[in-house]
Short mmCIF file of the C-alpha atoms (twelve columns), coordinates in Angstrom:
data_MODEL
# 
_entry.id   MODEL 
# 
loop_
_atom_site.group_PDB 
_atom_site.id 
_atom_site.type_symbol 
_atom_site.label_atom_id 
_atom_site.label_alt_id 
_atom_site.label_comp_id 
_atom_site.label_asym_id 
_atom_site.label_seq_id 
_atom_site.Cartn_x 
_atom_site.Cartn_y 
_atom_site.Cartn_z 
_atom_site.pdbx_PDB_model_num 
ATOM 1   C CA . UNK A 1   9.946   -1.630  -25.305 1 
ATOM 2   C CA . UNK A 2   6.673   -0.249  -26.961 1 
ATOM 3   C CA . UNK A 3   4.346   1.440   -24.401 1 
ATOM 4   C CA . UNK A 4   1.832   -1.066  -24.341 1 
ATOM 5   C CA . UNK A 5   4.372   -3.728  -23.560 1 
ATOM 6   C CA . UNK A 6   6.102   -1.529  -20.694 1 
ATOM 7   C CA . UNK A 7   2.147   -1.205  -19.146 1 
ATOM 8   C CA . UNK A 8   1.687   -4.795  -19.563 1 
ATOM 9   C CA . UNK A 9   4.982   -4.954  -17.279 1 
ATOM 10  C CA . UNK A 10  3.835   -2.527  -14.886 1 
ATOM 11  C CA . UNK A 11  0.838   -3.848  -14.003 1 
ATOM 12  C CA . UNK A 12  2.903   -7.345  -13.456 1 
ATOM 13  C CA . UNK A 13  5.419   -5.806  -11.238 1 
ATOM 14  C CA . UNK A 14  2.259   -4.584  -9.324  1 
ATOM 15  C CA . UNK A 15  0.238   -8.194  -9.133  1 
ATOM 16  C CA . UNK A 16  4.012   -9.600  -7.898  1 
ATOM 17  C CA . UNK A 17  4.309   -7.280  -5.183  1 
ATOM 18  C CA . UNK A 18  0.863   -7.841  -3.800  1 
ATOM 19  C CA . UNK A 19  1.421   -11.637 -4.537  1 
ATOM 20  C CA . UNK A 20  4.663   -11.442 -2.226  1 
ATOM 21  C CA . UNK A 21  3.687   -8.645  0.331   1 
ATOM 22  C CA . UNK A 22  -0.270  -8.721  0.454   1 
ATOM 23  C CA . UNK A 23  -1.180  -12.746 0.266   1 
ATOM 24  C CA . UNK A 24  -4.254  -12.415 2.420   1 
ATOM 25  C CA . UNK A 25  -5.272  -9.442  0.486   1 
ATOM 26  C CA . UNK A 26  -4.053  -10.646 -2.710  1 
ATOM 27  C CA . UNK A 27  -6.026  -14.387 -2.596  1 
ATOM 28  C CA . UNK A 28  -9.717  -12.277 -2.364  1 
ATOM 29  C CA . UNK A 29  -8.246  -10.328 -5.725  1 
ATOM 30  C CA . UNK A 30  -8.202  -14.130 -7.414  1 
ATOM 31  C CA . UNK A 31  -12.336 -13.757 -7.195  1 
ATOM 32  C CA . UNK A 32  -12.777 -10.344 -8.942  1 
ATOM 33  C CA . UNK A 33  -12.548 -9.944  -13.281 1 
ATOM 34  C CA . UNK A 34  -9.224  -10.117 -14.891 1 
ATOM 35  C CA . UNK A 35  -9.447  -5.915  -15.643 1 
ATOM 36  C CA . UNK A 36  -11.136 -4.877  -11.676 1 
ATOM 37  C CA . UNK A 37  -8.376  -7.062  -10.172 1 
ATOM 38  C CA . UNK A 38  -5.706  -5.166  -12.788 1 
ATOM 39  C CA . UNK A 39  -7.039  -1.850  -11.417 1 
ATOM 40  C CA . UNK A 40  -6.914  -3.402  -7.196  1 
ATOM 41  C CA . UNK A 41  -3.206  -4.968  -8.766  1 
ATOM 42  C CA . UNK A 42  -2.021  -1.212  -9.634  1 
ATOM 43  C CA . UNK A 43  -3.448  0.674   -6.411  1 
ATOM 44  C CA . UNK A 44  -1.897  -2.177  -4.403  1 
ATOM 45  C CA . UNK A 45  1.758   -1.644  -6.133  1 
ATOM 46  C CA . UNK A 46  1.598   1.926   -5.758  1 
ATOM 47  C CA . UNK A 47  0.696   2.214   -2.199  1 
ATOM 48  C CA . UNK A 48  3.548   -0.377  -1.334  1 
ATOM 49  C CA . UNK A 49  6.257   1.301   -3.372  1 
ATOM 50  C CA . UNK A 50  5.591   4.631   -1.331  1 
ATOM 51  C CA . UNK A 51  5.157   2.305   1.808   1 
ATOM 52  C CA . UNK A 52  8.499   0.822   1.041   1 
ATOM 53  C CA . UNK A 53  9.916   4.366   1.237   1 
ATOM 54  C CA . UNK A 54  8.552   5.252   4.079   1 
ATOM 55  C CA . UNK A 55  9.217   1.745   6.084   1 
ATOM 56  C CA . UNK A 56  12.464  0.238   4.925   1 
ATOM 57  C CA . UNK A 57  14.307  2.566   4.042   1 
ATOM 58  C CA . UNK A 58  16.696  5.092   5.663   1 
ATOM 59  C CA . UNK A 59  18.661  8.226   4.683   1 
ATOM 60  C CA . UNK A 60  17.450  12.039  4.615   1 
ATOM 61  C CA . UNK A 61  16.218  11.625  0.950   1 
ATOM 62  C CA . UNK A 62  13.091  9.785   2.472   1 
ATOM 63  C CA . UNK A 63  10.913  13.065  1.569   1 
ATOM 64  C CA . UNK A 64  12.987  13.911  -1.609  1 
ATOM 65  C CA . UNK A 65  11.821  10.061  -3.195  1 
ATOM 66  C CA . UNK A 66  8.177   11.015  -1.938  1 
ATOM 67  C CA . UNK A 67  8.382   14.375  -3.658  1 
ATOM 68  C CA . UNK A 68  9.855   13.248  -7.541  1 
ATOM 69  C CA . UNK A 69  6.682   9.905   -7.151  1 
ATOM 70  C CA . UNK A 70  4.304   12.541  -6.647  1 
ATOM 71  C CA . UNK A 71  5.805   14.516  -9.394  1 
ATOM 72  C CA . UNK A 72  5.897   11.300  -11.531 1 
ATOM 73  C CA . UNK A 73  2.065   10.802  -10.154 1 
ATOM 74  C CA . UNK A 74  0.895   14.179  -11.111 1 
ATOM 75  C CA . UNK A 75  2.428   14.002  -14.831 1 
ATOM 76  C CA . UNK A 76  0.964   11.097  -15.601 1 
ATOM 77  C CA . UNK A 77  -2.644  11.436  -14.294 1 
ATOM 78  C CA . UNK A 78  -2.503  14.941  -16.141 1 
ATOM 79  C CA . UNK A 79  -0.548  13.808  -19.353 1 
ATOM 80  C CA . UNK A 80  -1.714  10.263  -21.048 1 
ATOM 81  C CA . UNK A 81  1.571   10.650  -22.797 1 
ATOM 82  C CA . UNK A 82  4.122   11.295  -19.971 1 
ATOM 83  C CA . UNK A 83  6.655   8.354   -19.891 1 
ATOM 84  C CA . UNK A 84  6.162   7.460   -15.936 1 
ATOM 85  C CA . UNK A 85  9.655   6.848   -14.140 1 
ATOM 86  C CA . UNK A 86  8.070   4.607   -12.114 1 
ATOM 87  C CA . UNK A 87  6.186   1.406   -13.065 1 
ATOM 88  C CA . UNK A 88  4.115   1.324   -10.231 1 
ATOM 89  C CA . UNK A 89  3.154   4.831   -11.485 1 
ATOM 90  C CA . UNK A 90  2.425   4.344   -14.617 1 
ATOM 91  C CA . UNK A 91  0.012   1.508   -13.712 1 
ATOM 92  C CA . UNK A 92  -1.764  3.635   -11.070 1 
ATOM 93  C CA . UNK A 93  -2.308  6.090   -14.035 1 
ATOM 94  C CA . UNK A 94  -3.383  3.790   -16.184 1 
ATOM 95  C CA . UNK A 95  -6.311  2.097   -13.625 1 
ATOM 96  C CA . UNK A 96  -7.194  6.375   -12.754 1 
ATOM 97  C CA . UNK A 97  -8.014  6.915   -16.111 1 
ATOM 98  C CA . UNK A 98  -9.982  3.861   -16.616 1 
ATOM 99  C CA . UNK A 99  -12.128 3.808   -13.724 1 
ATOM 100 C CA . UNK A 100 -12.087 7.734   -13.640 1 
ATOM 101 C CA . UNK A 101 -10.572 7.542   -9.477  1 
ATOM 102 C CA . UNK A 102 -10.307 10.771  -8.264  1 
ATOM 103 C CA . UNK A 103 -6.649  12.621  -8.206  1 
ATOM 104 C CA . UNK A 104 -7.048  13.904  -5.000  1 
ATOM 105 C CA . UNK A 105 -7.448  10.665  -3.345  1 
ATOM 106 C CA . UNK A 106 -3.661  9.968   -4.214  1 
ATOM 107 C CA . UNK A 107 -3.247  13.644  -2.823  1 
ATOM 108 C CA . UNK A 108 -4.688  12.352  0.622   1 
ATOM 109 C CA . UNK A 109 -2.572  9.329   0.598   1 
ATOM 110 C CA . UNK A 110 0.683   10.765  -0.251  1 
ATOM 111 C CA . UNK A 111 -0.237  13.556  2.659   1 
ATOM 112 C CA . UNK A 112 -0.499  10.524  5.035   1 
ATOM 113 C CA . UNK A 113 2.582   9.107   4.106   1 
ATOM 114 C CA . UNK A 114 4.611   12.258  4.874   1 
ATOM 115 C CA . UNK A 115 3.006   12.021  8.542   1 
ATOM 116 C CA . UNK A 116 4.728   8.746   8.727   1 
ATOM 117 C CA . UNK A 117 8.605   10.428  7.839   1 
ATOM 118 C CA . UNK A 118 10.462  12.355  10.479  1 
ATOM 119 C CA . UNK A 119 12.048  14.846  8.384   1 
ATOM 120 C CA . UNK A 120 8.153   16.281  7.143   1 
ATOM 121 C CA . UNK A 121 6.325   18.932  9.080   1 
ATOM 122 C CA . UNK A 122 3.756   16.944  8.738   1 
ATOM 123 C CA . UNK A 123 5.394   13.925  10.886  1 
ATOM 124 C CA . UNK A 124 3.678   12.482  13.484  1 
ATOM 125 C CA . UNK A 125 5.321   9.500   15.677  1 
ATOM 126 C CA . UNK A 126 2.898   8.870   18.617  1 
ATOM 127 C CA . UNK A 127 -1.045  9.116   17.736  1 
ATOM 128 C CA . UNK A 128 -2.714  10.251  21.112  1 
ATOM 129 C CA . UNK A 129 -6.498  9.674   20.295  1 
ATOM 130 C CA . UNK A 130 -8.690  8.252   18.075  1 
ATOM 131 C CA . UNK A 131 -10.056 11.697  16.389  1 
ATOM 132 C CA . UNK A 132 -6.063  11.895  15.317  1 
ATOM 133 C CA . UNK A 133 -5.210  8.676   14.383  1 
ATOM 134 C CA . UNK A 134 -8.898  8.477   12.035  1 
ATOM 135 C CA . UNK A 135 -7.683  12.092  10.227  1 
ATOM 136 C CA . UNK A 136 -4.016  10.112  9.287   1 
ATOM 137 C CA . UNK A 137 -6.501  6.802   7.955   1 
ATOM 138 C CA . UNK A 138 -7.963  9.106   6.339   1 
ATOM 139 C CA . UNK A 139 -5.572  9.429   3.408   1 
ATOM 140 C CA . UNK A 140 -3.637  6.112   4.077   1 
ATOM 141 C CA . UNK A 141 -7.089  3.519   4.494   1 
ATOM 142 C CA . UNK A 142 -10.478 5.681   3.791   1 
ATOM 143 C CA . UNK A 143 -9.295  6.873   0.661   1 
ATOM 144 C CA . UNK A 144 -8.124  3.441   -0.648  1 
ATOM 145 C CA . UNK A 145 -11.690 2.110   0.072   1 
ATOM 146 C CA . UNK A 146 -12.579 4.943   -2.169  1 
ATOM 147 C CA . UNK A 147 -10.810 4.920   -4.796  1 
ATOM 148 C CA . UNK A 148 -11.909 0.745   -5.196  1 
ATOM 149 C CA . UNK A 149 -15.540 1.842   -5.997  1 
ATOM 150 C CA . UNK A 150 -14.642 2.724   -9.110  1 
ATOM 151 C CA . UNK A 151 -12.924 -0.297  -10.129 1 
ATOM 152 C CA . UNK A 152 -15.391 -2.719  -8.126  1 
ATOM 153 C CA . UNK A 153 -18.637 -1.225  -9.587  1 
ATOM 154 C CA . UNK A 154 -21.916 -0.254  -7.844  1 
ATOM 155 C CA . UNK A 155 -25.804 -1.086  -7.865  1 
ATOM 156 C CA . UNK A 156 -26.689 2.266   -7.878  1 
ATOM 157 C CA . UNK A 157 -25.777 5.535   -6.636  1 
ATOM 158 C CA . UNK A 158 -21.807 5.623   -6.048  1 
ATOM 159 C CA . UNK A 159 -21.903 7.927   -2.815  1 
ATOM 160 C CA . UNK A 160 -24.599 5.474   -1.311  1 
ATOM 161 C CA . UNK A 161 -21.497 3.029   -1.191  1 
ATOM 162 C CA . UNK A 162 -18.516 5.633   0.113   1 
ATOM 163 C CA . UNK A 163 -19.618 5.335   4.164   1 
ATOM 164 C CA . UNK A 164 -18.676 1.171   3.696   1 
ATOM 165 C CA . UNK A 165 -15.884 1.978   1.693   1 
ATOM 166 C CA . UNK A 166 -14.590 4.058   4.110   1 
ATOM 167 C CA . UNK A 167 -15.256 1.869   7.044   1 
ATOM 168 C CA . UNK A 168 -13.482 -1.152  5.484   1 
ATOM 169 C CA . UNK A 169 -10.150 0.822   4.916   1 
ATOM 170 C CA . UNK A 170 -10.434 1.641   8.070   1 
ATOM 171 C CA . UNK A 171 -10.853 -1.318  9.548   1 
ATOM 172 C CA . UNK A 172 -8.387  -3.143  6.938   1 
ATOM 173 C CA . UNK A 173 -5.743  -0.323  8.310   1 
ATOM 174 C CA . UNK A 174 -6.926  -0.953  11.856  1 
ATOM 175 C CA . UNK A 175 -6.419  -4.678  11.741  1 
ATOM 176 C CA . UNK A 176 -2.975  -4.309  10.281  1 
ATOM 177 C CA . UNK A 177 -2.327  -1.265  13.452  1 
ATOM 178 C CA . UNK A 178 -3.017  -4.392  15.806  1 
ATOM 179 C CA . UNK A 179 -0.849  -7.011  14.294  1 
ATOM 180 C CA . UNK A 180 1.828   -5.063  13.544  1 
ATOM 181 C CA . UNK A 181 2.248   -2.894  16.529  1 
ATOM 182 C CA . UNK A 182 5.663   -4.608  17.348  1 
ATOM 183 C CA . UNK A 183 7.270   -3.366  13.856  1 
ATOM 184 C CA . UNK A 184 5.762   -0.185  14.420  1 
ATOM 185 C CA . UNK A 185 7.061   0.242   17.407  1 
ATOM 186 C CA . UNK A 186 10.766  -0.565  16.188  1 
ATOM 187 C CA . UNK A 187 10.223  1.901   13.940  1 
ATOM 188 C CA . UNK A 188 9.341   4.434   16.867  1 
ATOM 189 C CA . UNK A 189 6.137   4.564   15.787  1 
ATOM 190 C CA . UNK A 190 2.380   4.188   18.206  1 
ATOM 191 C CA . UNK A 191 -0.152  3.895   16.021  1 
ATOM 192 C CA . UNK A 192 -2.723  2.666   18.387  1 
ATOM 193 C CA . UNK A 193 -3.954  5.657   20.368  1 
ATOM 194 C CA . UNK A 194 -2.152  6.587   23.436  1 
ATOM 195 C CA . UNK A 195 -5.454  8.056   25.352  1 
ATOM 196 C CA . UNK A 196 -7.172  4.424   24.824  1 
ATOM 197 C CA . UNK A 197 -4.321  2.413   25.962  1 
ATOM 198 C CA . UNK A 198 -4.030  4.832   28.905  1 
ATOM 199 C CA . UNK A 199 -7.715  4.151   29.978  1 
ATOM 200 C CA . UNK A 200 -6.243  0.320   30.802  1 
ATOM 201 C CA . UNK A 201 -2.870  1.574   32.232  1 
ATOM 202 C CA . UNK A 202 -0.625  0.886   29.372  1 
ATOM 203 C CA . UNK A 203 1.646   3.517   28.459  1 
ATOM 204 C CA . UNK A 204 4.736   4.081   25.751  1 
ATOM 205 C CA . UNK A 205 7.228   2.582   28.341  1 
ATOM 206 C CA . UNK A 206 5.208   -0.727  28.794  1 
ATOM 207 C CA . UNK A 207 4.730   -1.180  25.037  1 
ATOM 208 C CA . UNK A 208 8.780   -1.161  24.327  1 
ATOM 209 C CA . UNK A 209 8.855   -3.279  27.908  1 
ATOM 210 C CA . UNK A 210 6.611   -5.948  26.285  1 
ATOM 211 C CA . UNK A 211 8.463   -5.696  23.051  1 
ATOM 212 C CA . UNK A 212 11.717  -6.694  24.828  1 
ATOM 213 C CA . UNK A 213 10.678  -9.248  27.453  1 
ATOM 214 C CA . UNK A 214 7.763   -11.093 25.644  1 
ATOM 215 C CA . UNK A 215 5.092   -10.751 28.562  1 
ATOM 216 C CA . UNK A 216 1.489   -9.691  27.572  1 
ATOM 217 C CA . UNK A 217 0.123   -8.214  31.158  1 
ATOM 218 C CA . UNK A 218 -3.548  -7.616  31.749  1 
ATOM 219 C CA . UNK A 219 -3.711  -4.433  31.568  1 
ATOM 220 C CA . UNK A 220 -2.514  -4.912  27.537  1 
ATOM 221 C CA . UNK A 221 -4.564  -7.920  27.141  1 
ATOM 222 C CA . UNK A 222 -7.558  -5.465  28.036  1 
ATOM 223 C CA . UNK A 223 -6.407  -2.562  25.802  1 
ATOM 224 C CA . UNK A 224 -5.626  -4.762  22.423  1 
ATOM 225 C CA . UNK A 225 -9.228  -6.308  23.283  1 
ATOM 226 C CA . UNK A 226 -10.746 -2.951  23.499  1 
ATOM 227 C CA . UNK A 227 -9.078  -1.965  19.896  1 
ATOM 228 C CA . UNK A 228 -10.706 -5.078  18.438  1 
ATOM 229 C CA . UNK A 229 -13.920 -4.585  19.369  1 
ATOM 230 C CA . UNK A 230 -13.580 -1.071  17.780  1 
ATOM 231 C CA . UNK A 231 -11.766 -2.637  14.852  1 
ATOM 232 C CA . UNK A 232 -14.663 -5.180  14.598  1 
ATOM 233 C CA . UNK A 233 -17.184 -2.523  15.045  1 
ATOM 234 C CA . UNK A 234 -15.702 -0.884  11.673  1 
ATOM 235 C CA . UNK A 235 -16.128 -4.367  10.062  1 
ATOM 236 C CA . UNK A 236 -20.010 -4.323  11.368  1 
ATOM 237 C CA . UNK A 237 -20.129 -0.983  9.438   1 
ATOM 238 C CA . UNK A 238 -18.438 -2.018  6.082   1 
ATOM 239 C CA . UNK A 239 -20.013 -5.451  6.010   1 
ATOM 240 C CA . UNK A 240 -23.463 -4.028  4.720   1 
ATOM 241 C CA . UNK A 241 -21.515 -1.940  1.388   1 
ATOM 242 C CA . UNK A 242 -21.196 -5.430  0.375   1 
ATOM 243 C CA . UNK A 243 -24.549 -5.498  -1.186  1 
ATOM 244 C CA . UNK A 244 -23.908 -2.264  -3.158  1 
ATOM 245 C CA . UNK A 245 -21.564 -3.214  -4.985  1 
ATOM 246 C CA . UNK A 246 -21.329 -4.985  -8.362  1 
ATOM 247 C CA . UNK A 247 -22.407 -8.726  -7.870  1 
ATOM 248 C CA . UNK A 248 -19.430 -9.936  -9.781  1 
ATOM 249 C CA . UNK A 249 -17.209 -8.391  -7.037  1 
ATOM 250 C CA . UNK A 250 -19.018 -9.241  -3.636  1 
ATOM 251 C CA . UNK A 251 -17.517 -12.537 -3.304  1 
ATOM 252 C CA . UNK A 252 -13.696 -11.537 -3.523  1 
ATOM 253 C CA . UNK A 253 -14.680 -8.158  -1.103  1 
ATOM 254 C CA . UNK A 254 -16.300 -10.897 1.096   1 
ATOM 255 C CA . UNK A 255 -13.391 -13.004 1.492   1 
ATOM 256 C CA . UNK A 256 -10.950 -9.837  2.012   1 
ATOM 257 C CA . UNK A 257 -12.988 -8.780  4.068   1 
ATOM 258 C CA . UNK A 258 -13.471 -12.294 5.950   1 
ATOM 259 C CA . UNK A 259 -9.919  -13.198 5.813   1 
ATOM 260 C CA . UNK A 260 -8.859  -9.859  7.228   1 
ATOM 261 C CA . UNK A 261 -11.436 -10.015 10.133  1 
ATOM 262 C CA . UNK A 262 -10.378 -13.359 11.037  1 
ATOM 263 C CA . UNK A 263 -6.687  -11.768 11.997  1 
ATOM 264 C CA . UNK A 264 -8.336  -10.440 14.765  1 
ATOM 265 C CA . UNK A 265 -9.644  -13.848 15.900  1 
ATOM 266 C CA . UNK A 266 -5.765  -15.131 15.259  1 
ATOM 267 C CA . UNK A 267 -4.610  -12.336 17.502  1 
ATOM 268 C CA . UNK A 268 -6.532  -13.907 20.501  1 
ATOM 269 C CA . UNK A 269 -6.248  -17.179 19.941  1 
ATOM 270 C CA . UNK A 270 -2.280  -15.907 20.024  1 
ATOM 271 C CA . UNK A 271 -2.606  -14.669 23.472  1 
ATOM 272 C CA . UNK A 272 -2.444  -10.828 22.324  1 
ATOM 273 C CA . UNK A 273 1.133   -11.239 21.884  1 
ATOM 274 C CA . UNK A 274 1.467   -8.869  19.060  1 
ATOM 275 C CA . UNK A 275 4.268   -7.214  20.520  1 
ATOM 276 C CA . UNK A 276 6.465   -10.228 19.861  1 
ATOM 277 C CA . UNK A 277 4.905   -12.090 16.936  1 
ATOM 278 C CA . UNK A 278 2.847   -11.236 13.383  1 
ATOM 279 C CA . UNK A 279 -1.095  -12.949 13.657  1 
ATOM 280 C CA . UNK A 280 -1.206  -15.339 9.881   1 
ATOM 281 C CA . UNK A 281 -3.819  -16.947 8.974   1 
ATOM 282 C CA . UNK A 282 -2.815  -20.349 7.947   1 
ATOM 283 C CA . UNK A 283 -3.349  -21.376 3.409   1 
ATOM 284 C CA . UNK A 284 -6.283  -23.620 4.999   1 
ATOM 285 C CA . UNK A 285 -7.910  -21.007 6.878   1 
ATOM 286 C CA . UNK A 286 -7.360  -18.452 3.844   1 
ATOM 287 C CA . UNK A 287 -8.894  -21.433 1.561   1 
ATOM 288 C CA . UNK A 288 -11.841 -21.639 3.635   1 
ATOM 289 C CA . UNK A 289 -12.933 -17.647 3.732   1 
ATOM 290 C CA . UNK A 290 -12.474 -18.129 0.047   1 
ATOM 291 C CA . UNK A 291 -14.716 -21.330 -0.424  1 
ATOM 292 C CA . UNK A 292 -17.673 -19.965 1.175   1 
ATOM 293 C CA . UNK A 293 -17.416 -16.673 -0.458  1 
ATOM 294 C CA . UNK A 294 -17.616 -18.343 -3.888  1 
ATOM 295 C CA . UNK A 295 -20.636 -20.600 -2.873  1 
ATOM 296 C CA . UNK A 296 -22.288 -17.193 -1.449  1 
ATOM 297 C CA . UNK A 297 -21.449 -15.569 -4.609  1 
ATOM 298 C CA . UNK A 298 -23.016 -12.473 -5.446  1 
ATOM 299 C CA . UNK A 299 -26.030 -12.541 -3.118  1 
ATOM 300 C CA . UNK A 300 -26.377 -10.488 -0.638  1 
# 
């Protein structure tokens, strides 16, 4: 296989994994240019193979997979030449050099991901406040908003744009904290913060309590209503960045960013009963967010 044919292949394995994995995510790609959504395709892959690692599998060679991709990683963003073991990685590479993406954005991801595995110093199972939880989102949600600039293009200055960027990570990552909090949780993991829950009297206990019998008290009901309305707030912040960015990307940021917020919505009309069931937006709602952002298009 000549090297242009095995990067053609990489960045396909990377648009089939967020076809499968990311469908929400992955129908707002549809709206950007064939070579910005290649570049979202490859972040998107890599990200997923590490979270992979990290999520579904088991086995005391968690942090010795974590350690040869970042090897792999480094080579290639340093070496145009190095033959990347990984596909994922070689795409990732690929979109760096194009759009020039910072290396040590991958640096502050892959430093997030070892907070997630038990065997790293740097694990953490149980975030207690918000200060802690925003320095893990940090590498594993602000710095993916970042590294999109590139590839999404901006109306001017690109550090005018960062504070959105930032802000919709976050809130992307924050969104997915709240649906999946059940999964988390089997994988003895509390993402949302401990100290917040506390102020409505949930604790550790009633979150695995919930997760077994299926009830949604008021005291959670109040909590997971409180971390949407700071998960929303995050959306108020990123929703402006909109404007500074390329007009032939606004409208597929708009419907990510539409379709995502909207999962929020799902979770109450769901009763808050994340604990026992994943908030999906149905193909006709997902249609919809992506209708009007194509008749917006790129105004403002």
């Amino acid at each position: 296989m000549t090297a242009g044919t095995r990067l053609e292949t990489a960045y396909a394995h990377c648009e089939q994994l967020i076809a499968i994995h990311g469908r929400t995510y992955y129908r707002g790609t549809q709206l950007l240019s064939p070579a910005r959504r290649r570049g979202v395709y490859a972040l998107y892959g890599f990200a997923r193979m590490v979270d992979d690692i990290v999520d579904t599998t088991t086995g005391p060679d968690r942090l010795g997979r974590l350690d040869d991709i970042e090897a792999d990683l480094h080579a290639a963003l340093e070496n145009p030449d190095h033959r990347a073991q990984h596909l994922e990685v070689l795409a990732v590479a690929d979109t760096s050099a194009a759009f020039g993406i910072p290396h040590e954005y991958f640096d502050a991801f892959l430093r997030s991901m070892r907070m997630d595995l038990p065997d790293s110093d740097l694990h953490v199972a149980t975030y207690r406040s918000m200060e802690q939880l925003r320095e893990y989102m940090y590498g594993s949600a602000s710095v993916i908003g970042l590294q999109m600039l590139p590839i999404l293009g901006t109306v001017g200055e690109v550090a005018s744009a960062m504070p959105a960027a930032r802000a919709l990570g976050d809130a992307f990552q924050l969104t997915n904290f709240i649906r999946d909090a059940g999964e988390d949780l089997d994988r003895g993991r509390i993402y949302l913060p401990t100290d917040e829950l506390a102020t409505f009297g949930v604790d550790g206990a009633m979150l695995r309590r919930c997760r077994r019998n299926g009830q949604v008290p008021p005291q959670l009901r109040r909590a997971l209503a409180h971390l949407i309305a700071i998960t929303r707030a995050e959306y108020r912040l990123a929703e402006p960045g909109i404007a500074l960015l390329a007009p032939a990307s606004r409208p597929g940021i708009r419907a990510a960013l539409t379709m995502y917020r909207a999962i929020l919505d799902q979770v109450e009309q769901d009763g808050y009963r994340v604990l026992t069931q994943r908030a999906r937006l149905s193909k006709p709602a997902r249609m919809g967010h992506i209708a009007a952002a194509l008749v917006r298009g790129g105004r403002c």
